[in-house]
C-alpha positions in Angstrom: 68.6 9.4 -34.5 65.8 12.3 -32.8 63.4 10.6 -34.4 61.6 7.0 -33.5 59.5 6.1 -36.6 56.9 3.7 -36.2 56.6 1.7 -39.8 60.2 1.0 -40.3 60.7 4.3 -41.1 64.3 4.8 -40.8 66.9 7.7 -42.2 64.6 10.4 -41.2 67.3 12.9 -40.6 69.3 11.3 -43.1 67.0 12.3 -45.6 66.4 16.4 -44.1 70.0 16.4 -44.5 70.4 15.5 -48.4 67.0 18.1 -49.1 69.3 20.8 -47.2 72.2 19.8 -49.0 69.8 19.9 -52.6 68.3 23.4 -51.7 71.6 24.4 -50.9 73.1 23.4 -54.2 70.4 24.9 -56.2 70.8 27.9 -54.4 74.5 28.5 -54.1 77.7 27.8 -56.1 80.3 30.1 -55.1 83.6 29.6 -56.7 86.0 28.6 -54.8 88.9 30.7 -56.4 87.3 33.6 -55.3 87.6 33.9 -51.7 86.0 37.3 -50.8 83.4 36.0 -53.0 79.9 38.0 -51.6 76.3 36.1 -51.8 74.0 37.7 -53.6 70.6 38.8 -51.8 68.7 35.1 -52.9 71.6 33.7 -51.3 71.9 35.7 -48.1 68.8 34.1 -47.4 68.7 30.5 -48.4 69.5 29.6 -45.1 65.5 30.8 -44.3 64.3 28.8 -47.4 65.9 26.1 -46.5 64.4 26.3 -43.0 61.2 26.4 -44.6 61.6 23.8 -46.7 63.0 21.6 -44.1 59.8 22.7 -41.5 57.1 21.9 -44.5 59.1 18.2 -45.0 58.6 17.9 -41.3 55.4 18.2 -41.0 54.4 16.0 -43.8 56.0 13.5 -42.0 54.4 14.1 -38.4 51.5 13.1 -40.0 52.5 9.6 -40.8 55.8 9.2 -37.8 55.4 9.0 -34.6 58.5 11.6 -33.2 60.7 10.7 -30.0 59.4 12.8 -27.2 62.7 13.2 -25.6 65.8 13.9 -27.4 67.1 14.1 -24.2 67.4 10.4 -23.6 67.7 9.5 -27.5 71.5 9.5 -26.4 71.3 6.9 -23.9 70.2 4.2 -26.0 73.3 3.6 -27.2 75.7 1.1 -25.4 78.6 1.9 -27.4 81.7 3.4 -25.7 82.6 6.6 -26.4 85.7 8.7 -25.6 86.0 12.3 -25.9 87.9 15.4 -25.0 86.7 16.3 -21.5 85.5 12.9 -21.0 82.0 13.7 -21.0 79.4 15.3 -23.3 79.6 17.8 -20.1 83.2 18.5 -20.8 84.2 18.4 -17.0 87.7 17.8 -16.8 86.8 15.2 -14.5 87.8 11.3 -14.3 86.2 8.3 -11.8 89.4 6.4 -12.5 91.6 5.3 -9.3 95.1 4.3 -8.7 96.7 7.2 -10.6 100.7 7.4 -9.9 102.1 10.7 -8.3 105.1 9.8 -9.1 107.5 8.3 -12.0 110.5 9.5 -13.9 111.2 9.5 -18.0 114.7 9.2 -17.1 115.1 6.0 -15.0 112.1 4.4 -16.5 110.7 4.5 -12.6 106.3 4.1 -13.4 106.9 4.5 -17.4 104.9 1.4 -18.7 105.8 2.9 -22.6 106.6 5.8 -24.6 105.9 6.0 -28.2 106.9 8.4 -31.1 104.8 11.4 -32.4 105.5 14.3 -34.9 107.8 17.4 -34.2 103.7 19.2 -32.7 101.1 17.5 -31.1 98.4 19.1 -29.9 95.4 16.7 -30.1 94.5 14.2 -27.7 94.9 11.4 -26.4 92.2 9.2 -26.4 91.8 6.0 -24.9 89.6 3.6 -26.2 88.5 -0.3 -27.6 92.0 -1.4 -26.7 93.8 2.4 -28.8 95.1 5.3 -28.0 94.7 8.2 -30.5 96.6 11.1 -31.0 96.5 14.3 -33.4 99.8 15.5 -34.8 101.9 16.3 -38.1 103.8 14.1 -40.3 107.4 14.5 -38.8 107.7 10.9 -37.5 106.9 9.7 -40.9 105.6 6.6 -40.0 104.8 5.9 -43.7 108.1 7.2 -45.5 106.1 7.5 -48.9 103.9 9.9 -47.2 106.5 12.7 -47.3 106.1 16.6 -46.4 103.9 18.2 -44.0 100.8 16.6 -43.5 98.4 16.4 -40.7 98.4 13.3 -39.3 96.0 11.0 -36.9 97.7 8.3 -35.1 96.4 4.8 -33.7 98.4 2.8 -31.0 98.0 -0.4 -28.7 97.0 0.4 -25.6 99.0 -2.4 -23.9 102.6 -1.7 -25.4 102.7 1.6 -27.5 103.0 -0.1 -30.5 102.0 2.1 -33.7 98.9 1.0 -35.4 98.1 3.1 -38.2 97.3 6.7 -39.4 96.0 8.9 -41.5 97.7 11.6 -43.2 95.5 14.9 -44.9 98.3 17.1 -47.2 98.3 20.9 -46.5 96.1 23.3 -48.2 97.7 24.9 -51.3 96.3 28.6 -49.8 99.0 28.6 -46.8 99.1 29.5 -43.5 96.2 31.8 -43.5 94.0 28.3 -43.7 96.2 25.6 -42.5 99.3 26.7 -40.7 103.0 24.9 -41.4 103.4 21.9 -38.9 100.4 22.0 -36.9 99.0 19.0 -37.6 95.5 17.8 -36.6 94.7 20.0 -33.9 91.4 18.3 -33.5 90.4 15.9 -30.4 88.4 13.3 -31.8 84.9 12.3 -30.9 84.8 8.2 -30.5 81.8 5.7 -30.5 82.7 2.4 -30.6 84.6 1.5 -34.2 83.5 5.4 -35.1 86.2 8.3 -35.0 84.8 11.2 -35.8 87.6 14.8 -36.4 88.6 17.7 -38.1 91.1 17.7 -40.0 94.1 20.5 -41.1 91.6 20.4 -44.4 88.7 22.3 -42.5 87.4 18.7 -43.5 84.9 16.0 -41.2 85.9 13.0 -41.4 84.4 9.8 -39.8 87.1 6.7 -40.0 86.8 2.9 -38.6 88.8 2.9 -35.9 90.3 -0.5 -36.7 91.9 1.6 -40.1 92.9 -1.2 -42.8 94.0 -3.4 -40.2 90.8 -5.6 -40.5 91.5 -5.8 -44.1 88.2 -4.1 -45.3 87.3 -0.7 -46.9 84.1 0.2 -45.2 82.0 2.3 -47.2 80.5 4.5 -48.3 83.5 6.5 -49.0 86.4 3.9 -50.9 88.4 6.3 -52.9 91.6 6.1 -50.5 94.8 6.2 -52.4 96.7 4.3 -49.4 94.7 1.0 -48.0 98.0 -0.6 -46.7 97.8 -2.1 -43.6 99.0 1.1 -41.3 96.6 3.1 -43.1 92.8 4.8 -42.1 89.8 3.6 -43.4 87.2 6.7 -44.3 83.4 6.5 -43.5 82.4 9.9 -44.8 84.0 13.2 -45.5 82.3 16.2 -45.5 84.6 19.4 -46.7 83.1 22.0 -45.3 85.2 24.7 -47.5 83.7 23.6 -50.5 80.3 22.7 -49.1 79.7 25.9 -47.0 82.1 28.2 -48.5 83.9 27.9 -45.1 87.2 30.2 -44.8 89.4 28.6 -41.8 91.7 31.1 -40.5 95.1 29.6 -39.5 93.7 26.1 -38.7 90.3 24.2 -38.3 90.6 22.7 -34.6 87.4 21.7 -33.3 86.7 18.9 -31.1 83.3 17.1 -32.1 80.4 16.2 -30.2 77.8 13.4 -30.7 74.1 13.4 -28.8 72.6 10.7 -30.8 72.8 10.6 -34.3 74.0 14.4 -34.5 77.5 15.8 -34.7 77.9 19.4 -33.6 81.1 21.2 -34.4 82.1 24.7 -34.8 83.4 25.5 -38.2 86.7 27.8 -37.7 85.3 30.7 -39.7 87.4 33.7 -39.6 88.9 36.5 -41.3 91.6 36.6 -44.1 95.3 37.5 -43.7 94.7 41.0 -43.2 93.0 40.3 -40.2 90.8 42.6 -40.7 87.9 41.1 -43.7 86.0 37.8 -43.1 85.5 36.6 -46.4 82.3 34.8 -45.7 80.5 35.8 -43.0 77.4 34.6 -43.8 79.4 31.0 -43.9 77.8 29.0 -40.7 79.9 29.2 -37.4 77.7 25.7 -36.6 76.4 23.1 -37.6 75.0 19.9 -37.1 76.0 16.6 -39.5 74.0 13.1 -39.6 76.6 10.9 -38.0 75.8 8.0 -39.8 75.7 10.0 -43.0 77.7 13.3 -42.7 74.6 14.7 -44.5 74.1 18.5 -43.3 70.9 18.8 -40.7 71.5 22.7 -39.7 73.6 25.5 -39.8 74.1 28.6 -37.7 75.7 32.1 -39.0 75.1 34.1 -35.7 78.6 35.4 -35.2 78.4 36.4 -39.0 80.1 40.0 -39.8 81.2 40.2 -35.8 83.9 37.3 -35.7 87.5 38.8 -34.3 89.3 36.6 -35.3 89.2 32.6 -35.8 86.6 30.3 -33.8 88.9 27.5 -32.3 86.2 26.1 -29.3 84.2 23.3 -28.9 81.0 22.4 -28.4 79.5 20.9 -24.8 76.0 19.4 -24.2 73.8 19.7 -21.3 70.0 19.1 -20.3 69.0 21.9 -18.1 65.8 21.9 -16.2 64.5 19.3 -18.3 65.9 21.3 -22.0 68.5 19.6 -24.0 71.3 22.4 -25.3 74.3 22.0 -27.6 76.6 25.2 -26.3 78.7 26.1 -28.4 80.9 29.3 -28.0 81.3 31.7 -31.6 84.2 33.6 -32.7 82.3 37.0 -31.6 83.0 36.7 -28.2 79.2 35.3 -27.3 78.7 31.7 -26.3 75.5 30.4 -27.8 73.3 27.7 -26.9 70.9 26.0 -29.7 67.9 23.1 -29.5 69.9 20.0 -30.8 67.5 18.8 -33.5 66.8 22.4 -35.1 69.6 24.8 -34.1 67.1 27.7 -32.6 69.2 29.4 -30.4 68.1 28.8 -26.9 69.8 31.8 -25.2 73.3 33.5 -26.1 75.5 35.7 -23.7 78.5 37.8 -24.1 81.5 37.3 -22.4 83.2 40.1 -22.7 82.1 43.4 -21.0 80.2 46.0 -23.1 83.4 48.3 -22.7 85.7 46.0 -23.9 87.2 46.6 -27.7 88.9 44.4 -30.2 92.4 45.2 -31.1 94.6 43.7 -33.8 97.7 42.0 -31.9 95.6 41.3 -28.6 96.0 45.0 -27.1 92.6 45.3 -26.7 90.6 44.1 -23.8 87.9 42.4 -26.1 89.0 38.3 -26.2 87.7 35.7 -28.5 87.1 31.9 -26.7 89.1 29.0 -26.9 88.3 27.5 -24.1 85.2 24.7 -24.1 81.8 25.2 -21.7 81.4 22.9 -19.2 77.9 22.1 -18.0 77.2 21.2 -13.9 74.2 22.1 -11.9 72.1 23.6 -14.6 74.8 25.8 -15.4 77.2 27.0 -17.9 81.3 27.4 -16.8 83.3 29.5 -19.4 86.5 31.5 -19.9 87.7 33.9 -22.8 91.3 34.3 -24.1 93.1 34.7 -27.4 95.7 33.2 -29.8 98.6 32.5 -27.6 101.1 34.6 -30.1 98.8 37.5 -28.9 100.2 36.9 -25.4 99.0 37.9 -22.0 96.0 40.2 -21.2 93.0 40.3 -18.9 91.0 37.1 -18.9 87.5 36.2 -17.5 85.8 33.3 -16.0 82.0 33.2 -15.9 79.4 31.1 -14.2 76.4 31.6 -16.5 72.5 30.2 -15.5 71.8 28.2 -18.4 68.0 28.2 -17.3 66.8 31.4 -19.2 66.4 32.4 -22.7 66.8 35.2 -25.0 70.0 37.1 -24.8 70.9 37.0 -20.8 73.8 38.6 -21.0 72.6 41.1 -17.9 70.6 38.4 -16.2 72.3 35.3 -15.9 75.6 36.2 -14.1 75.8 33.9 -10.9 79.1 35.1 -10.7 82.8 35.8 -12.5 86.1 35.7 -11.8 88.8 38.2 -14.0 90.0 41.8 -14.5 93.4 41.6 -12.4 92.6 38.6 -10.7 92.6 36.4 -13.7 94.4 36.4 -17.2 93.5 34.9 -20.9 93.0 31.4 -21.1 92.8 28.6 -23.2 92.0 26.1 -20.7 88.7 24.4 -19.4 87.6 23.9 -16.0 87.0 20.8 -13.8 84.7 20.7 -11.5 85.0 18.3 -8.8 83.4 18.2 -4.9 82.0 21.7 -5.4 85.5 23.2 -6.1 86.8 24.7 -9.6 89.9 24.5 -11.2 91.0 26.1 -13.9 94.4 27.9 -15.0 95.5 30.6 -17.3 98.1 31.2 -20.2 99.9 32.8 -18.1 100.8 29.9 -16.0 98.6 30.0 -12.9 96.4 27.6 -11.6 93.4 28.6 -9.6 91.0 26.7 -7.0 87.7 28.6 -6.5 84.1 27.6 -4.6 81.9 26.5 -7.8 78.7 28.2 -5.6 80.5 31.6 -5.1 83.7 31.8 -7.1 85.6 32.9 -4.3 89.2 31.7 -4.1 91.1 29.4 -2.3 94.4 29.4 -3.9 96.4 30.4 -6.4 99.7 28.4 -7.7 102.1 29.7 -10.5 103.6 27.0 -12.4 106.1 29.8 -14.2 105.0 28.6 -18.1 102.6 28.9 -20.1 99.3 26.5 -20.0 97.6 25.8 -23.3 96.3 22.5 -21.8 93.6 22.3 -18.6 93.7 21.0 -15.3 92.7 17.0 -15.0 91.1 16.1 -11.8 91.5 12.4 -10.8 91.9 10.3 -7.8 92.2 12.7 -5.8 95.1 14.6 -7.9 94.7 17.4 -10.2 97.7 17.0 -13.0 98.6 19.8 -14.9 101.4 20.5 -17.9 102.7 23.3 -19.8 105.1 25.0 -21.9 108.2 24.1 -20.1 107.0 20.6 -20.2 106.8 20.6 -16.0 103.9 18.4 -14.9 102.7 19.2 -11.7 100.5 17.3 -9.5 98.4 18.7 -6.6 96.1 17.1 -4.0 92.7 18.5 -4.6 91.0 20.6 -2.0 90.5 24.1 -0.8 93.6 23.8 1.0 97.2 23.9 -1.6 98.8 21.2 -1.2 101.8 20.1 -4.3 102.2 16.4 -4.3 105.1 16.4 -7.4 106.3 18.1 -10.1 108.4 16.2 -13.2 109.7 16.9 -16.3 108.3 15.5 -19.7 111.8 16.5 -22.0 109.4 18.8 -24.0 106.3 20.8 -23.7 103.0 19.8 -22.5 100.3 21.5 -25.4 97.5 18.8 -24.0 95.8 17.7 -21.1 96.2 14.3 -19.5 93.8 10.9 -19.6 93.6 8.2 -17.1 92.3 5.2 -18.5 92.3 1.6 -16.5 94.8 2.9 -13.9 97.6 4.2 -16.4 98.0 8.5 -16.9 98.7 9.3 -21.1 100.7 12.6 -21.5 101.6 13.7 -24.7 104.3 15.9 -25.2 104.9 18.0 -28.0 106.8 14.8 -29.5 106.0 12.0 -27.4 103.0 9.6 -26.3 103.9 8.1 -22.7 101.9 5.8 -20.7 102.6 5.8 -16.8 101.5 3.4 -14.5 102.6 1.7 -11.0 
């Protein structure tokens, strides 16, 4: 929690969250069968009462509470471990884990330690953690045959033999694909702290969940309204349905991959426009917010993107303290990448990474892109790539190094340098930054090495698919899948140098983990552990 209350006083932000929540619900009740539902002017700007509302409770309370001087290092009280896509509230595609294999082969079993069963799509994960391994897919395995038809689905397995756990299943919305798209499944990474699983789910839904499910035999509270409490089911904390709490309209899927900084979870919404592509039926919905972990009360909301969203916001939020300034960066679904105070959600600065020539066109024929791709903070600044939906297909991508020092809009200040135009293509990947090289690849199937100082290139390899996933640096290796299902493995360095390439059986969506010397792929349909 960003605040350390002298007096016992605990559930500070806790309690700002349930006032916002109040104001909110005196203030707005849209129905929820109208979908291009407009606010009306009191509503347009409840956001600012609420702000002052929130500001006034505040300082009441400064008078009385002592407040933490440095949310910077409110994080680091906690021993818990965490897990989390990118590794690292940095995102940095990095690992510090040794004795990777090189080598091993599905077909004669050669380094396979396990493989395990997923859905028909998996696109989430995996996470290794407390003795699990997590993974975010749809209900095609049917690991619980009365949980029939398309679901999205959360899976739990032992780390030491595959063996399924439990899940939890959330059904598909009754408005189609336009919100939650046929088979997709949960798209959303999870964010772990110790028996804490925090995600998104197909529902445009945060959910917190024990990470032991109902196999400790208890229904942790405060949420205990689950219909299924069998043994291979989840065990919900909190929910927090962020359609019917912020008029949210998803478009296709909610994906986003949480973030925790101490007792705040950041997460972009997946607000976006309606079927024709063309109207955003909320656009004063928020784009971000920020959730009491403990409590999944609301803390703040952000709207920036607002009637300039292209499309759907599918990214993910990194964290960061530059120059001594704590930043949640988070990129919006109007091309700009934002960063915000953590406690408040001021913006800090926001910059545009697109060029001021480029223009949105339906189908991804225009040069405009949205981002999909997650920031990575390293050395006080800011590493980001644009792209689109992959059905758009290919197109001119950039890569941007970005001074996270400044403030305001820095769009024409903060360029160290970029990397695009007809060097470089849309992407959906994230970098990794490792021994002051870069590596990041594209949809279209390349994978780049550049200085992280200049962006000046070293090498270029084309892995003839296309890469949804990102490159994962470890040991000395960077490991790479795609849509072919080839995983190829390269010594890292400015010089190219391919160490393997191997075959999953089916395509590669997702990015590798190393955890305790064994490598987890999952495929589009399979879990498999690899170790020497």
């Amino acid at each position: 929690m960003f605040f350390e209350c002298k007096g016992g006083a605990k559930g500070i932000a806790m309690f700002s969250g349930v006032l916002t929540k109040l104001i909110r619900k005196l203030n707005y009740m849209p129905s929820r069968l109208n979908l291009s539902y407009t606010r009306t002017y009191a509503e347009k700007y409840s956001y600012r009462m609420r702000s002052y509302s929130f500001a006034i409770f505040i300082f009441g309370l400064l008078s009385i509470f002592q407040v933490s001087n440095s949310f910077a290092d409110s994080h680091l009280s906690a021993k818990k471990e965490i897990a989390l896509w990118g590794g690292s509230l940095s995102r940095n595609m990095v690992s510090d884990e040794k004795d990777i294999p090189a080598e091993w082969d599905l077909a004669t079993g050669e380094n396979i330690k396990w493989t395990a069963e997923l859905g028909s799509q998996s696109y989430a994960g995996p996470l290794v953690v407390g003795g699990k391994v997590f993974v975010g897919t749809n209900n095609e395995a049917l690991k619980n045959p009365k949980l029939t038809g398309d679901r999205g689905n959360l899976m739990a397995f032992r780390e030491s033999d595959g063996a399924f756990l439990w899940q939890i299943t959330h059904t598909k919305l009754p408005s189609g694909r336009v919100n939650d798209w046929p088979l997709q499944g949960i798209c959303s990474t999870p964010y772990i702290e110790g028996d804490r699983l925090y995600y998104i789910s197909n529902r445009c839904e945060v959910v917190c969940v024990d990470t032991e499910g109902f196999l400790d035999g208890e229904n942790d509270g405060p949420f205990n309204e689950e219909t299924e409490t069998s043994e291979i089911d989840g065990d919900i904390i909190w929910i927090y349905d962020m359609m019917d709490e912020l008029d949210v309209f998803p478009h296709n899927l909610a994906t986003c991959s949480p973030l925790v900084v101490g007792d705040l979870l950041f997460l972009e919404t997946s607000n976006g426009v309606d079927e024709t592509h063309i109207h955003i039926p909320v656009p004063d919905a928020p784009s971000f917010i920020a959730l009491n972990k403990n409590t999944g009360e609301l803390v703040w909301e952000d709207a920036s993107p607002g009637e300039n969203i292209l499309h759907g916001q599918w990214s993910n939020p990194a964290y960061g303290v530059i120059k001594g300034v704590p930043q949640v960066i988070i990129p919006g679904g109007d091309g700009w990448v934002y960063a915000f105070e953590p406690e408040t959600g001021n913006i800090i600065w926001k910059f545009d990474c697109n060029p001021k020539d480029s223009e949105w066109e339906l189908g991804g024929r225009g040069t405009r892109n949205n981002i999909i791709s997650t920031p990575v903070v390293h050395d006080d600044k800011v590493y980001l790539a644009v792209g689109q939906d992959p059905e758009h297909g290919e197109g001119v991508g950039h890569l941007w190094c970005i001074d996270a020092s400044q403030t305001g809009d820095i769009t024409s200040t903060a360029v160290v340098w970029h990397f695009g135009n007809e060097q470089f293509n849309r992407t959906m990947s994230t970098v990794a930054i490792h021994d002051r090289l870069l590596y990041i690849s594209d949809l279209s199937g390349f994978l780049y090495c550049l200085d992280v100082k200049t962006g000046d290139l070293y090498w270029t390899h084309d892995t003839f698919a296309a890469i949804w996933g990102s490159p994962y640096v470890v040991d000395g290796k960077v490991y790479l899948g795609n849509e072919d299902g080839d995983v190829v493995i390269l010594k890292t360095g400015k010089t190219k140098e391919v160490l393997n390439e191997t075959n999953m059986g089916s395509s590669v969506y997702t990015t590798p983990v190393a955890k305790d010397g064994v490598l987890y792929i999952v495929t589009r349909n399979q879990l498999i552990a690899i170790s020497e």
